[in-house]
C-alpha positions in Angstrom: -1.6 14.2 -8.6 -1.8 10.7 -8.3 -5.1 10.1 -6.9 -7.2 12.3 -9.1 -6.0 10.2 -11.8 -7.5 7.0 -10.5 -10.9 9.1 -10.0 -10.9 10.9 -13.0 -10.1 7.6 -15.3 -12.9 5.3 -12.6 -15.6 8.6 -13.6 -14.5 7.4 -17.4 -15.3 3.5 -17.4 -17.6 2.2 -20.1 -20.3 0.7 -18.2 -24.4 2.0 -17.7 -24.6 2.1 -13.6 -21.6 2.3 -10.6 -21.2 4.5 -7.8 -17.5 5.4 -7.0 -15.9 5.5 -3.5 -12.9 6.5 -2.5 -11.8 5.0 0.4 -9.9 7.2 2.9 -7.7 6.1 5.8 -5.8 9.3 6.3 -9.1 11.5 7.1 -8.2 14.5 5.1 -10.4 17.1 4.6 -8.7 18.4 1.3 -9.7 15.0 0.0 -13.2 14.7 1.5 -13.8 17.8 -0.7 -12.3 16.9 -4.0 -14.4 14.1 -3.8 -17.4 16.4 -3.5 -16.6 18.5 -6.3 -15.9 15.7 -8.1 -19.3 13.9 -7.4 -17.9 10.8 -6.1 -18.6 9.3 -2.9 -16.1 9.0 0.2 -15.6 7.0 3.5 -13.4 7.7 6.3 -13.6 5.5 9.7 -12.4 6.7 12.7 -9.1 4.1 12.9 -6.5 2.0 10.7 -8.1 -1.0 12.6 -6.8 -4.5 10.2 -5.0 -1.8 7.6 -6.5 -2.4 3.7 -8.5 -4.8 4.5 -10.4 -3.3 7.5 -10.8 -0.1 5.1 -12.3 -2.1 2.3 -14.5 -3.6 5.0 -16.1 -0.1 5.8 -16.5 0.4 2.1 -18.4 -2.5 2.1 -20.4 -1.3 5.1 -20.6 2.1 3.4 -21.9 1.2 0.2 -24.3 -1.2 0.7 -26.2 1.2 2.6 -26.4 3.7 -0.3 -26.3 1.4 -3.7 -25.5 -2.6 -2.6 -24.2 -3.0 -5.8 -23.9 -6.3 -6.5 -20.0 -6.5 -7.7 -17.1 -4.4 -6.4 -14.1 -3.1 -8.3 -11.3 -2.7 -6.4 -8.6 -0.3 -7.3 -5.8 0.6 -5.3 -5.3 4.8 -5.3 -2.6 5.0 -8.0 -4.2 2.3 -10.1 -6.3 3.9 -13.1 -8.9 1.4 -15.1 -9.4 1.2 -18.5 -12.8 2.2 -19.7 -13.8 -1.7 -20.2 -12.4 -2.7 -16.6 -16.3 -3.2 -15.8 -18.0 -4.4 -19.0 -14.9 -7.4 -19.6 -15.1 -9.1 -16.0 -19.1 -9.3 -15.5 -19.8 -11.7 -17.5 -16.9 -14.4 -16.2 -19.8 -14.1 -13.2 -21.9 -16.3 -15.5 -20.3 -18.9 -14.1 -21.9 -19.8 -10.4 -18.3 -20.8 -9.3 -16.6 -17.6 -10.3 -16.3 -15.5 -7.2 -13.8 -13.1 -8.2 -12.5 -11.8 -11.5 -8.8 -11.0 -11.1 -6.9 -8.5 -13.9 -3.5 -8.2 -14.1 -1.5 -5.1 -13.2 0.2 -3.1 -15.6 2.5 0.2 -15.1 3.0 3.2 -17.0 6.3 4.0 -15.0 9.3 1.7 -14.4 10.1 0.1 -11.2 13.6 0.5 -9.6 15.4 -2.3 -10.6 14.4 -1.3 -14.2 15.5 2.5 -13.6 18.6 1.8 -11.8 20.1 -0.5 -14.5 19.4 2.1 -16.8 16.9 -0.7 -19.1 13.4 -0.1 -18.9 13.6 0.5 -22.9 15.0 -3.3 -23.0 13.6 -5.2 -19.8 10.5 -6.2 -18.5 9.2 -5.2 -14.6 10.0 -7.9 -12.6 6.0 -8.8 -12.2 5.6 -9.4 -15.8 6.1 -13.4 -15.5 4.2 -13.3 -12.6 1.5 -11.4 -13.9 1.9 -12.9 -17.6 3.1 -16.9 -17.1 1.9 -17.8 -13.8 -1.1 -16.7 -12.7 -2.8 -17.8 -16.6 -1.6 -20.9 -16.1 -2.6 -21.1 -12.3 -6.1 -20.3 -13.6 -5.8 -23.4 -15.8 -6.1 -25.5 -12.4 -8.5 -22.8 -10.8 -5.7 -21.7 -8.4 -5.5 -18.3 -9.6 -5.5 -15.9 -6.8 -6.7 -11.8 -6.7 -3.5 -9.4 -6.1 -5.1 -6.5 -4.5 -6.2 -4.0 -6.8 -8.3 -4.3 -10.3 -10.1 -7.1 -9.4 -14.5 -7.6 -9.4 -15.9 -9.6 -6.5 -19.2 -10.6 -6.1 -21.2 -8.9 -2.9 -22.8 -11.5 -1.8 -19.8 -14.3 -1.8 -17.7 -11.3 0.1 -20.2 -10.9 2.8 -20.8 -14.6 3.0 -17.3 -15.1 4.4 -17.3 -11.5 6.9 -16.0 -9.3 4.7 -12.6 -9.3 3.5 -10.3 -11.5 6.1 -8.4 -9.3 8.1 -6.0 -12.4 9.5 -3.0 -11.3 7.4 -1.1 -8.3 6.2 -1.9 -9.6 1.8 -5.9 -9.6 2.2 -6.0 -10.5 -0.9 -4.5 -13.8 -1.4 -6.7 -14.5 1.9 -9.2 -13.2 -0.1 -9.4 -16.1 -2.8 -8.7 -18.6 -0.2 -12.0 -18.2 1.9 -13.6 -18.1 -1.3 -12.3 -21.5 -2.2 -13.4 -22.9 1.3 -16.7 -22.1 0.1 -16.4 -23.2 -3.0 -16.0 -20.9 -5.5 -12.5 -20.1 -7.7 -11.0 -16.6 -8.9 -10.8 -16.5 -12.4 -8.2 -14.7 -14.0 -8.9 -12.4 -17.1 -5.7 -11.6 -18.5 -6.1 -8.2 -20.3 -4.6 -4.7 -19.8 -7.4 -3.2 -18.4 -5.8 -0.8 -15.9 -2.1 1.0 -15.4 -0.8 1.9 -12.5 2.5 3.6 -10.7 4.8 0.7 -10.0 7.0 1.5 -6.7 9.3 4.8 -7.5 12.2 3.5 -4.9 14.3 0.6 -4.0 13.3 0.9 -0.6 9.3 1.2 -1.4 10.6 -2.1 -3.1 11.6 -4.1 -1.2 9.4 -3.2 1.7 6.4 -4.3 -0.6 8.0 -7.6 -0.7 8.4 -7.9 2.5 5.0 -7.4 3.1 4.0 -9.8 0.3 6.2 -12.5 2.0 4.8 -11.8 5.7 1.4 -12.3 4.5 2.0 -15.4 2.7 3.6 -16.9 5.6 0.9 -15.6 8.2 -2.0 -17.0 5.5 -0.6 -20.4 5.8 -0.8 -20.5 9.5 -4.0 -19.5 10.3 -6.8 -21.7 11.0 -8.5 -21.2 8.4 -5.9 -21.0 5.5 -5.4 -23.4 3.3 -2.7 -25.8 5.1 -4.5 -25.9 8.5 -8.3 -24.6 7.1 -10.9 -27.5 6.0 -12.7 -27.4 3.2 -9.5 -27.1 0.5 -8.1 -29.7 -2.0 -5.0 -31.4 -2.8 -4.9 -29.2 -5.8 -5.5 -25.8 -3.9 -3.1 -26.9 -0.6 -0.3 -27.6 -3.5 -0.7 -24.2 -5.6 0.0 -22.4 -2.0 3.1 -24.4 -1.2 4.3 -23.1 -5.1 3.8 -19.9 -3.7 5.6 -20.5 -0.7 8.3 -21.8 -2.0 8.9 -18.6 -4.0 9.7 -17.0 -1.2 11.9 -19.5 0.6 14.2 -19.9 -2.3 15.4 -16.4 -1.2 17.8 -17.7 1.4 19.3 -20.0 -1.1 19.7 -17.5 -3.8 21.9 -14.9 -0.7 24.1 -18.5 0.0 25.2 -19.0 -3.6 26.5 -15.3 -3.2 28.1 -15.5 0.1 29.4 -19.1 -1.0 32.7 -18.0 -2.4 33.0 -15.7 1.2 32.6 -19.1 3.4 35.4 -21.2 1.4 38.1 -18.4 1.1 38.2 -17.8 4.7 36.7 -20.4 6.5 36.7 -23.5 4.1 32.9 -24.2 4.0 32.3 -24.9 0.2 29.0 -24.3 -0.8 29.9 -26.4 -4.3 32.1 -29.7 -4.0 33.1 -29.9 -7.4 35.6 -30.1 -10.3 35.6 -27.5 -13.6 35.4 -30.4 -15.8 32.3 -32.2 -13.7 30.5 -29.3 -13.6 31.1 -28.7 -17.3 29.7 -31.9 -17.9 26.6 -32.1 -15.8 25.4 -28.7 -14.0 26.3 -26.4 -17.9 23.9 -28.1 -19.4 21.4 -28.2 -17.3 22.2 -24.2 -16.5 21.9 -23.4 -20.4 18.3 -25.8 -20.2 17.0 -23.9 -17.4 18.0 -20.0 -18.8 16.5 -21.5 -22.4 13.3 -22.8 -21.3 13.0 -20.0 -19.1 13.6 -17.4 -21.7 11.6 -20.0 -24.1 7.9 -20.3 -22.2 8.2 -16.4 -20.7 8.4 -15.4 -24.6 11.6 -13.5 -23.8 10.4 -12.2 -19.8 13.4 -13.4 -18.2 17.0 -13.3 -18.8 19.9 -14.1 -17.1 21.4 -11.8 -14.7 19.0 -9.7 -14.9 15.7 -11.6 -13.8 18.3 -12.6 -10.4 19.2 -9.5 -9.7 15.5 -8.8 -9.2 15.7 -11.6 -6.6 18.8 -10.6 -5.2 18.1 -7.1 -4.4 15.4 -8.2 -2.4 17.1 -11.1 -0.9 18.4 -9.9 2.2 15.3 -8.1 3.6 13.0 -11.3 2.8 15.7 -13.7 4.5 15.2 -11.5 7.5 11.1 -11.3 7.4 11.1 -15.7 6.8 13.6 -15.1 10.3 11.6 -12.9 12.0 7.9 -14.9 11.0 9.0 -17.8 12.7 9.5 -16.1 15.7 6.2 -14.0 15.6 4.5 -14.2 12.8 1.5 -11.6 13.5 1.2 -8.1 15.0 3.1 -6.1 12.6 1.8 -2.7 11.2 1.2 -3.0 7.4 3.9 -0.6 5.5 1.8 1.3 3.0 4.2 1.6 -0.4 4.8 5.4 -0.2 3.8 6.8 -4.2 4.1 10.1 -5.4 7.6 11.7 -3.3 10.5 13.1 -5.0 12.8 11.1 -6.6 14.9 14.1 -8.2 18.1 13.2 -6.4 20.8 10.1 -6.3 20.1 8.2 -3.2 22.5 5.3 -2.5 21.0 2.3 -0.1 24.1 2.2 2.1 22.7 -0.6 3.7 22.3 -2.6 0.7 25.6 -1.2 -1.4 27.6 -1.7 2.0 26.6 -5.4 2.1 27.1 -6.2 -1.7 30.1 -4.1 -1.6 31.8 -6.3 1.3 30.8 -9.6 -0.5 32.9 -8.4 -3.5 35.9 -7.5 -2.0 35.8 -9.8 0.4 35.7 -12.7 -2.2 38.1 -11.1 -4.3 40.5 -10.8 -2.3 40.1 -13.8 -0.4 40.9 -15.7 -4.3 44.1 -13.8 -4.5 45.1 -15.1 -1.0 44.4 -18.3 -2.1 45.9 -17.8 -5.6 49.4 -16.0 -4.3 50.0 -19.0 -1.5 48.7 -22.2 -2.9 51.2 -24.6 -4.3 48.9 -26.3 -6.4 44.7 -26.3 -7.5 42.9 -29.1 -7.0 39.3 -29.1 -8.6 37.4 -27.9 -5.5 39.5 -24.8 -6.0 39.5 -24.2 -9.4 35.7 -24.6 -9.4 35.3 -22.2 -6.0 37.6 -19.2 -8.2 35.3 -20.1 -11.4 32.4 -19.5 -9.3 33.6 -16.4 -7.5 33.8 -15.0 -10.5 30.4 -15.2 -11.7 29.2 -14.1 -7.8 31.1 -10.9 -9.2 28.9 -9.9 -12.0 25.9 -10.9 -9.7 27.1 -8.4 -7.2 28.2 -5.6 -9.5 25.1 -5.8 -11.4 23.5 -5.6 -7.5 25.6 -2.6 -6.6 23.9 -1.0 -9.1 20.7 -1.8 -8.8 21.1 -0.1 -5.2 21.7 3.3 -6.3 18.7 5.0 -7.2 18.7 7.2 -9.8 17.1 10.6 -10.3 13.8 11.0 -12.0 13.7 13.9 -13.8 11.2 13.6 -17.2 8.4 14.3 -14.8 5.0 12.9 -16.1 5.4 9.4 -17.8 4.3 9.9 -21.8 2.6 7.6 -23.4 2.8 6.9 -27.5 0.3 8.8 -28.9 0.3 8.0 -32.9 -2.3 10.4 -34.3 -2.6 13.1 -36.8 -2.6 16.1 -36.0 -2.4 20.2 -36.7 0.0 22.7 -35.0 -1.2 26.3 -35.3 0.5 29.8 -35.2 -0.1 33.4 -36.4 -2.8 32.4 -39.0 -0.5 29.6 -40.3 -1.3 25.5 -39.5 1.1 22.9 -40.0 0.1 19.6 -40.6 1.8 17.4 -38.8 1.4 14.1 -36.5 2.5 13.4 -32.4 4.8 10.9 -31.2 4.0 10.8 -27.8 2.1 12.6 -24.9 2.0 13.4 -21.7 0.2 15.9 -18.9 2.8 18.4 -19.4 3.8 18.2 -22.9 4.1 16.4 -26.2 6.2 15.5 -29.6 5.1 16.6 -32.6 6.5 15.3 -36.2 6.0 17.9 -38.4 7.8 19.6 -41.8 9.8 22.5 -41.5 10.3 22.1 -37.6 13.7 23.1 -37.9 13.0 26.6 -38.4 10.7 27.1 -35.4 12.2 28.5 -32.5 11.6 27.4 -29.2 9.5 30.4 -27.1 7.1 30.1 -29.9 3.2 30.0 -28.9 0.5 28.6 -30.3 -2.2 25.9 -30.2 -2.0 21.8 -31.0 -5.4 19.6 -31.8 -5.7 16.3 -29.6 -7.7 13.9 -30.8 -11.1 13.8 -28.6 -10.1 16.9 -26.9 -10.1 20.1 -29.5 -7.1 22.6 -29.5 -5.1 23.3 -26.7 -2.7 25.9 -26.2 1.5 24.9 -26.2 4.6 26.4 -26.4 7.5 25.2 -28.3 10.3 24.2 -25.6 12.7 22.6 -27.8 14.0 21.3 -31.6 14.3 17.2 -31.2 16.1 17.1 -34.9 15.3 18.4 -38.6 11.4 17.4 -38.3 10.2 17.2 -34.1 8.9 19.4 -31.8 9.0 19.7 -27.9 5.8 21.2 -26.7 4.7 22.1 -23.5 0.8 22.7 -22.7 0.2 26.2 -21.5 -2.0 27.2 -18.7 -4.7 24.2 -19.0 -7.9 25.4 -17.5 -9.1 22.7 -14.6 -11.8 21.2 -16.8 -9.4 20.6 -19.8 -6.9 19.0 -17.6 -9.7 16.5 -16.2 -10.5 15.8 -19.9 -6.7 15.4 -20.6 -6.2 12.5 -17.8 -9.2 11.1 -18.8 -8.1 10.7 -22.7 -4.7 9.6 -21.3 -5.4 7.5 -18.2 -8.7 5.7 -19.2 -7.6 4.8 -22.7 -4.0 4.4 -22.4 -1.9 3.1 -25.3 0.9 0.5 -24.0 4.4 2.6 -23.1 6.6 0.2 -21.5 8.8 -2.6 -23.0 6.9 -6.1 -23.3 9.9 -8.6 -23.9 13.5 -8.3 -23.1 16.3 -7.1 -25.8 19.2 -8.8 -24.8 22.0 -6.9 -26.8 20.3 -3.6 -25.4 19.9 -4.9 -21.9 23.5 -5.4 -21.4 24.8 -3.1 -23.3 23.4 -0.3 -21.3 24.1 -2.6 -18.0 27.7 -2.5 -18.8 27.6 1.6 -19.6 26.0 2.4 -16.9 28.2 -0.1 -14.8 31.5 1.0 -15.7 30.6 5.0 -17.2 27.6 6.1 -14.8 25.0 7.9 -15.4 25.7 10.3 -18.0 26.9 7.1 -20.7 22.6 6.9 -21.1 20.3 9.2 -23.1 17.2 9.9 -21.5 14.3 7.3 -22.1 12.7 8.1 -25.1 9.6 7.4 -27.2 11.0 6.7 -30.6 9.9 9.3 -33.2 6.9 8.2 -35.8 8.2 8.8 -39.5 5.1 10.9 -41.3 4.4 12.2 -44.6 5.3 16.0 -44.8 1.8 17.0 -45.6 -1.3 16.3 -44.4 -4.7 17.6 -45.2 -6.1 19.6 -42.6 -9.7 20.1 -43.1 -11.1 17.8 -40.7 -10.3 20.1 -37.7 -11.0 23.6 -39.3 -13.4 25.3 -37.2 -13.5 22.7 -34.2 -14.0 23.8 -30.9 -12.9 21.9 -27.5 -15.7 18.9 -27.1 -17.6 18.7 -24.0 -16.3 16.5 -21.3 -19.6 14.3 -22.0 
């Protein structure tokens, strides 16, 4: 379900002449034949030798046999391109110093953190500053880097340097580096021009981070990276410390929370300082930093929020940095499972048992302090101060640990277009709200008075009439539909219309009011305080003309 989107969306792209491989490292036959019936080209190897990178390599191998294209577009499995994923990049290869063309990832489902705090209408994925702030400006001093998946590389540079590096568990920011050794920079072209599923679990989660922090550690030891490697500048050597630093700020970031822990039972203050001095000097600063932040990611971040990302993740990263320094290579690369069910509540006992004992630990380690103390000199009153605000950090982690269930099934996209819905020789004009694999929402007059059961068929845009039934009424004027019994060949044309030319459905910048608004429901009132995640309703005429689609039949998939 996941991969024949990717295929069916690649088989889709606007460009005159590519050959499309899939890439196989579980060897399974089911697969091998899809790909024939598809008419795409697959390549298995006999091992997992060097993981993703040792798999591209035989793609490489593989393909320059048949076609030796001269760029490659890489997609990871669950990432589907845009039609113009080709046709935007190629021409950034005008430049003889471009090497790679690096496009930023974009996902058409939520990620955890998101889900669990009950916000993906009202916050942004975690990757968005990432994706959207740093890496443009990084490109501005040619330190851009490629991320793994909808990227363009040139052949001939990629074979220059062996293949892609196998050295470290992140190929990709490997990748760029040999590239720069050589001399030549990764650009980074920063449109939508692919969506993919972002990772389903917290555990998937934080396991990719993991990994991400591994192989940024195990890239700057080897010889040829770009602290120990040759052929690097100051400018390139500095970029990768930025990026390291990232990841050693995680430590810090568990401290501040186990801060108030250390001083109620042991005395070690993690802050010396008064209410009144901290007023004075570290407010303002804070209100600076959550300003500009919130300022130059044009509303991306936001505190709370934007920590908790960090924090959830915290703990396993401390204990990777821990582990690296002791041995740093030989560990299997953890593929981020996509695709399992995620119909039930799962709680990360690990992670709520941790979080949970930090709360009640430092809470009741301040009304110790509080019921015996004679007096409260500033070091105290500043330590209760801040154990209060580890509080809300750790409720807002506690639940960010509990998964919740996915039940809405396929992600819908908007999907503003006229449209005609037709039943027992009537048609009603009418337009969609949103789409998906399984269903839709049509806005349409006299919906009230259609009962669900009802069958008939709905036009879609580039793909004819397809037949539905009515599941449900959504108010005075919507419809619930569900498509019924779609032939193979009208489903392929469906994901391609919905995957290859897909119309933005996640949130963009953060609404604060929203945000915690449904963070404090969902803290205090659980699950059933939030309505479902919806696609708000398009307000339409009540009549439309319907002439244009008398008489059509379904188009070809050509």
């Amino acid at each position: 379900e996941i991969l024949e989107k990717t295929i069916i969306a690649a088989q889709a792209i606007d460009y005159p002449n590519f050959t499309i491989w899939v890439l196989d490292d579980t060897r399974r036959d089911w697969l091998r034949d899809y790909c024939a019936e598809m008419g795409v080209q697959y390549a298995r190897r006999p091992d997992n030798s060097h993981a993703k990178a040792g798999n591209l390599n035989n793609g490489l191998r593989q393909s320059a046999a048949l076609s030796n294209a001269p760029y490659i577009l890489v997609l990871d499995a669950d990432f589907a391109p845009q039609q113009p994923i080709l046709m935007r990049p190629v021409g950034l290869f005008d430049d003889p110093r471009v090497g790679l063309v690096q496009t930023p990832q974009f996902y058409y489902n939520p990620d955890p953190i998101q889900h669990n705090l009950g916000t993906s209408a009202c916050w942004v994925d975690e990757q968005r500053v990432f994706f959207d702030v740093f890496q443009p400006a990084k490109d501005g001093w040619d330190a851009a880097f490629c991320v793994g998946t909808s990227f363009v590389v040139r052949r001939d540079l990629i074979t220059e340097i062996g293949g892609f590096p196998t050295g470290s568990v992140c190929e990709d920011i490997y990748t760029t580096y040999r590239l720069l050794q050589k001399g030549y920079v990764t650009r980074w072209l920063n449109e939508r021009l692919s969506i993919g599923l972002s990772a389903e679990g917290l555990t998937e989660y934080i396991n990719q981070r993991g990994r991400w922090c591994l192989g940024t550690i195990q890239v700057a030891l080897l010889k040829e990276g770009p602290l120990r490697g040759s052929g690097y500048t100051l400018n390139d050597r500095l970029h990768y410390v930025h990026g390291l630093m990232h990841w050693f700020s995680k430590p810090f970031i568990l401290m501040m929370l186990v801060s108030p822990v250390l001083y109620w039972y042991f005395g070690i203050a993690g802050f010396y300082a008064n209410p009144l001095d901290f007023l004075a000097f570290g407010m303002p600063a804070l209100i600076a930093f959550w300003g500009y932040g919130t300022w130059v990611t044009d509303r991306r971040t936001l505190p709370i929020f934007t920590e908790v990302t960090q924090i959830v993740a915290s703990l396993a990263v401390t204990a990777t940095i821990a582990s690296a320094m002791i041995r740093p290579f030989g560990r299997p690369f953890k593929v981020t499972a996509k695709g399992l069910d995620r119909t039930k509540t799962m709680v990360h006992w690990k992670l709520f048992g941790f979080f949970l004992a930090l709360t009640l630990l430092s809470q009741f380690g301040a009304y110790i302090a509080i019921s015996t103390a004679a007096s409260f000199d500033g070091n105290m009153l500043f330590n209760l101060c801040w154990t209060v605000v580890a509080l809300v950090y750790n409720l807002a982690t506690l639940v960010a640990c509990v998964d919740r269930p996915r039940l809405h099934g396929e992600e819908r996209f908007p999907f503003d277009k006229p449209t005609g819905f037709r039943f027992g020789g009537k048609v009603l004009a009418g337009r969609l709200v949103d789409i998906s694999l399984s269903g839709a929402s049509l806005n349409c007059a006299f919906a009230a008075s259609i009962k669900p059961g009802l069958c008939g068929q709905i036009w879609i845009d580039k793909l004819g009439w397809l037949d539905v039934e009515v599941m449900r009424n959504h108010g005075e004027d919507q419809l619930g539909l569900r498509f019924a019994d779609l032939d193979e060949g009208v489903r392929q044309r469906l994901i391609a219309r919905l995957f290859s030319d897909a119309t933005i459905n996640v949130v963009s910048k953060a609404e604060p009011a929203q945000a915690f608004g449904t963070l404090l429901q969902r803290s205090l009132l659980g699950e059933k305080s939030l309505a479902p995640r919806s696609i708000k309703p398009l307000k339409t005429p009540s009549h439309v003309s319907p002439p244009w689609w008398q008489g059509t039949t379904v188009p070809s998939r050509k």
